[in-house]
C-alpha positions in Angstrom: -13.7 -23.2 -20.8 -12.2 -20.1 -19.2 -13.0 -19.3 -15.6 -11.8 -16.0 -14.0 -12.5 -14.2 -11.3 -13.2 -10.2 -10.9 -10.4 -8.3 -8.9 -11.4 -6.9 -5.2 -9.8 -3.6 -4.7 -9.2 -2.2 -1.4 -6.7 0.2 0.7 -5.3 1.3 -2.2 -4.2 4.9 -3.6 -5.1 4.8 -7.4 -4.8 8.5 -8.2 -7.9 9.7 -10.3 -10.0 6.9 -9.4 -10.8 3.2 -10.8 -13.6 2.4 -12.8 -12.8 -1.1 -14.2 -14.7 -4.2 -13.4 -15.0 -6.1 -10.0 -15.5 -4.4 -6.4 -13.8 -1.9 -4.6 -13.5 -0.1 -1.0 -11.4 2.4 0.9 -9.7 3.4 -2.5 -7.8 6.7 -2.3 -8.2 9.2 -5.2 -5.5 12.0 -4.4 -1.9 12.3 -6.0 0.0 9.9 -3.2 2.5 12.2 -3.3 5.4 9.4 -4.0 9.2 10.1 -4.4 11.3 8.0 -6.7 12.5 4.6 -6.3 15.8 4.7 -4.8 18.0 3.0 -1.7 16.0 4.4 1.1 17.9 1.3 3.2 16.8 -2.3 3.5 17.0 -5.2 0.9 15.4 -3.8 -2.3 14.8 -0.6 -3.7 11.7 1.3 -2.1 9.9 4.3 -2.9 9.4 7.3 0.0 6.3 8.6 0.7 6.3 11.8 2.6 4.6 12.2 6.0 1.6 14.2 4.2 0.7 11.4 1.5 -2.6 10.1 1.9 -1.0 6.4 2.0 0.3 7.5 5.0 -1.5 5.0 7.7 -4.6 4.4 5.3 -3.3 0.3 5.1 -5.2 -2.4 6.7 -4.1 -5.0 9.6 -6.8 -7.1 8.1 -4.8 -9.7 5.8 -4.5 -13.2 4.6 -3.5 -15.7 7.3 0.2 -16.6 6.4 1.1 -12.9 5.5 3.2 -11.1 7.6 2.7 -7.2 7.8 5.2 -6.5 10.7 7.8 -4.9 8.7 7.9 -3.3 5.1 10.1 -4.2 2.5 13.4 -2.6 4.1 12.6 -4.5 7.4 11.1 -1.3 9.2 8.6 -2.4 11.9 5.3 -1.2 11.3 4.5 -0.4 14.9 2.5 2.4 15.1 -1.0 -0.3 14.3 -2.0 1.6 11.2 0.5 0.5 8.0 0.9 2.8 5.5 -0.1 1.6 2.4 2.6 0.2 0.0 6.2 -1.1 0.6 7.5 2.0 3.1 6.6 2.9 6.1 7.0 6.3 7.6 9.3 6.7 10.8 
């Protein structure tokens, strides 16, 4: 027997919309505006968003226990209490 589960979708930019199965909320419909993926410092390759992308503090502080949203992926504290969404915050 297979058992699956339908996908929750929320505070994320999906440009043009999503229409597939399971439940969504706060999903953002408008180009996010992203640069390419390149050394923007840190451990791993990131890509920019500019200051006037609609990623930019549309993230959630409401996360799994055990998950740590205090930095993104270069290390960057997310201080300002409204995470962008994605793997780089603004500064």
């Amino acid at each position: 027997m297979n058992s699956y589960t339908l996908p929750t979708i929320k505070n994320c930019v999906i440009q043009g919309g999503y229409t597939g199965p399971g439940t969504t909320d706060s999903i953002i419909t408008l180009d996010p505006s992203l640069g390419p993926l390149q050394n923007n410092g840190g451990f791993v390759p990131t890509i920019a968003i500019p200051a006037g992308s609609p990623a930019k503090d549309a993230g959630t502080t409401s996360v799994p226990v055990g998950i740590d949203i205090s930095t993104d992926a270069r290390g960057v504290l997310r201080s300002d209490g409204k995470p962008d969404i994605g793997a780089f915050e603004v500064q």
